[in-house]
C-alpha positions as CSV (number, residue, x, y, z in Angstrom):
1,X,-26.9,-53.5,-5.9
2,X,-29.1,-50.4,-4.7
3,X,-28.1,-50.8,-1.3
4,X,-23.8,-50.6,-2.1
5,X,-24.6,-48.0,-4.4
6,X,-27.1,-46.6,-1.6
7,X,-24.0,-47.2,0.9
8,X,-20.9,-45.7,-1.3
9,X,-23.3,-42.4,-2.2
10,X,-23.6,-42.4,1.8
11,X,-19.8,-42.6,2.7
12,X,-19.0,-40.0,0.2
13,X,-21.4,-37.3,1.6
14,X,-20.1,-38.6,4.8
15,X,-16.5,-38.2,3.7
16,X,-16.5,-34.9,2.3
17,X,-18.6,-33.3,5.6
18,X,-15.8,-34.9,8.0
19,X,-13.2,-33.5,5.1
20,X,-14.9,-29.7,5.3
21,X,-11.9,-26.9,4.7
22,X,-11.3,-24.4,8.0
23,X,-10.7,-21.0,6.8
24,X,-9.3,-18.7,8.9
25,X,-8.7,-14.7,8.6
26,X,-6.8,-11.7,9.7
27,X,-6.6,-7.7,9.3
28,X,-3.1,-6.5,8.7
29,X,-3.8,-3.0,8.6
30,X,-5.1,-3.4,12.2
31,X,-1.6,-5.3,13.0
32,X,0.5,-3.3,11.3
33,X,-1.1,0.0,13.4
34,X,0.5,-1.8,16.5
35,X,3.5,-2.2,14.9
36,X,6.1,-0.2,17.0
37,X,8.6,0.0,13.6
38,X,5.5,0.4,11.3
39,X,4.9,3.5,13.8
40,X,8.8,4.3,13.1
41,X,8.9,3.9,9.3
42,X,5.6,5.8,9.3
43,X,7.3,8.9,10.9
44,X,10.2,8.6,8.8
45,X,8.0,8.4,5.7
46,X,6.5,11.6,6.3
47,X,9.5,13.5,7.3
48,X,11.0,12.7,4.0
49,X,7.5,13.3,2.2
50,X,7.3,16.8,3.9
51,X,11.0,17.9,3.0
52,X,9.9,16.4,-0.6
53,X,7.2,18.6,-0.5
54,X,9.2,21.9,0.2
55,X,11.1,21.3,-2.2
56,X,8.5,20.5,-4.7
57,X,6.8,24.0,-3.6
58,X,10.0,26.3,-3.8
59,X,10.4,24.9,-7.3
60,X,6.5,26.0,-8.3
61,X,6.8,29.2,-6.4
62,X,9.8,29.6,-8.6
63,X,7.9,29.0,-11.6
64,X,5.1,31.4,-10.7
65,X,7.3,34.3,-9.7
66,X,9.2,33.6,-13.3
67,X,5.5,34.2,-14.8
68,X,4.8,36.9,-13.0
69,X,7.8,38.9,-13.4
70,X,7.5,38.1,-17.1
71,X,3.9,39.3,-17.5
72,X,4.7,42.4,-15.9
73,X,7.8,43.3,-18.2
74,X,6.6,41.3,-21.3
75,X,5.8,44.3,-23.3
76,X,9.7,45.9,-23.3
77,X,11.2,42.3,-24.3
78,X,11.4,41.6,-27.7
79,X,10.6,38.5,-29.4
80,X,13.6,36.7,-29.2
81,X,13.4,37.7,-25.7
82,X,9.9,36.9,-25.4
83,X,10.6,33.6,-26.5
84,X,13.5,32.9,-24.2
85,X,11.3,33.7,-21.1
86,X,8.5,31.9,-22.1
87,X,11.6,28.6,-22.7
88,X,12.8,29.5,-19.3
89,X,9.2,28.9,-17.4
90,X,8.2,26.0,-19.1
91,X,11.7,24.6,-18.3
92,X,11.4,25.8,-14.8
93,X,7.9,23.9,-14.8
94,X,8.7,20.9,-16.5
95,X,11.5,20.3,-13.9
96,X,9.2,21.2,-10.8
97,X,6.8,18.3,-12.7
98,X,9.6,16.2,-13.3
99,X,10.4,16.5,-9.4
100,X,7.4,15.9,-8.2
101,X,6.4,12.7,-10.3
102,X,10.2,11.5,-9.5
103,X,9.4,12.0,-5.7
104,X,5.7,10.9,-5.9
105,X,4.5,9.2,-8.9
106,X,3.7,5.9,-9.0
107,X,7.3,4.6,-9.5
108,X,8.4,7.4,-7.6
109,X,10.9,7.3,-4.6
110,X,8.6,7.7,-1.9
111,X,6.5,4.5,-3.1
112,X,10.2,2.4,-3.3
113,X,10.7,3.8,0.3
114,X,7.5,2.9,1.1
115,X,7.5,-0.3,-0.1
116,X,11.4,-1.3,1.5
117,X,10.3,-0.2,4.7
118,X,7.1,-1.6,5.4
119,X,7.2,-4.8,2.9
120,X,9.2,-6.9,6.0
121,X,7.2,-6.1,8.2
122,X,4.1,-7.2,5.9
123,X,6.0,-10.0,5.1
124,X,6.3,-10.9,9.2
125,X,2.6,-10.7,9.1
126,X,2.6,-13.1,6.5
127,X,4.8,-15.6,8.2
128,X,3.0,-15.7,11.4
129,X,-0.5,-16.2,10.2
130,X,0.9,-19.3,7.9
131,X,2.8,-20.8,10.8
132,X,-0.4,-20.1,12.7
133,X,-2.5,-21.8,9.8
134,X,0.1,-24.8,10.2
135,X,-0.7,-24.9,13.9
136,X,-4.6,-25.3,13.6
137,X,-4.5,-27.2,10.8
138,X,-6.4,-24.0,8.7
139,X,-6.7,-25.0,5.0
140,X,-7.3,-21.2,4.1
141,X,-6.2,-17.8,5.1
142,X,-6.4,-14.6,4.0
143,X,-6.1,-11.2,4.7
144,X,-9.2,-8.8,5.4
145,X,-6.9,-5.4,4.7
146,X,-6.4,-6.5,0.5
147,X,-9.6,-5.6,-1.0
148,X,-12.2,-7.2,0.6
149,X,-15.5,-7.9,-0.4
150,X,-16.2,-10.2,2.1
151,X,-20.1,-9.4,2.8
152,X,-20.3,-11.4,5.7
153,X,-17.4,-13.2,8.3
154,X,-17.7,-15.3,11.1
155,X,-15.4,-13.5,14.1
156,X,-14.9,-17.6,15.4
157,X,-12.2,-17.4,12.6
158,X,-10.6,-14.1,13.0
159,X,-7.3,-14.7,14.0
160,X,-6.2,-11.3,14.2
161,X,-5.4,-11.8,17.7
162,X,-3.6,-15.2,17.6
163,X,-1.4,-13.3,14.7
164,X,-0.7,-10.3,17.2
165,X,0.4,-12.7,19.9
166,X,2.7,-14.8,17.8
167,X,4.4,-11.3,16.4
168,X,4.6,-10.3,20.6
169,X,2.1,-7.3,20.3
């Protein structure tokens, strides 16, 4: 009885070495960098971000002129006056605000834009490390770019490269 007990606590340590998991990983953001359409989106990202950003700037420098013109003339208005210039400025800066949180906040246009333009190409990322996983039989993958805190990785299962090549880079 010890020695089938002795033998099945044998074939199980046995069986679960020759059944070890492979993991595998890969860096998008270093992908994505060689991406000729991320380089594209990119540019057009920050052409619409810097024409954003004009606009944003006239609409402040608007607000400030308002504030100085009425600081230097706020002693001839009277208070119904008063009050309609000091309306008038924090409407003027409450729409600037509104701008710039509608252009930049965090469910702003630019992170939509962002988000359409360089989510396929994420998502071809995606697909070629799983059809690579598929190919060598990985049980694991993940990506290195989405918050790591990997303190220490083996660069036998970086597949970074294999990813690249299957995505013609």
């Amino acid at each position: 009885m010890k020695k089938a007990t002795l033998g099945i606590l044998i074939t199980l340590f046995a069986w679960q070495y020759a059944t070890a998991q492979k993991l595998a990983y890969f860096e998008s953001n270093l992908i994505l960098k060689e991406m000729p359409a991320f380089t594209k989106a990119n540019k057009e990202l920050d052409s619409i971000a810097k024409q954003w950003e004009s606009e944003i700037d006239d609409k402040f420098q608007y607000v400030d002129q308002l504030y100085k013109d009425y600081v230097k003339t706020e002693s001839s208005f009277s208070p119904e006056v008063k009050q309609q210039k000091q309306e008038e400025i924090f409407q003027a800066e409450k729409q600037a605000k509104d701008l710039k949180d509608q252009k930049f906040g965090m469910d702003g246009e630019m992170h939509k834009l962002q988000e359409e333009k360089i989510q396929p190409l994420q998502e071809s990322i995606n697909t070629a490390a799983k059809e690579i996983a598929k190919e060598m039989n990985y049980d694991y993958v993940f990506d290195l770019s989405k918050e790591s805190n990997w303190v220490y990785l083996n660069d036998d299962y970086n597949i970074t490269e294999l990813v690249k090549v299957k995505l013609g880079l």
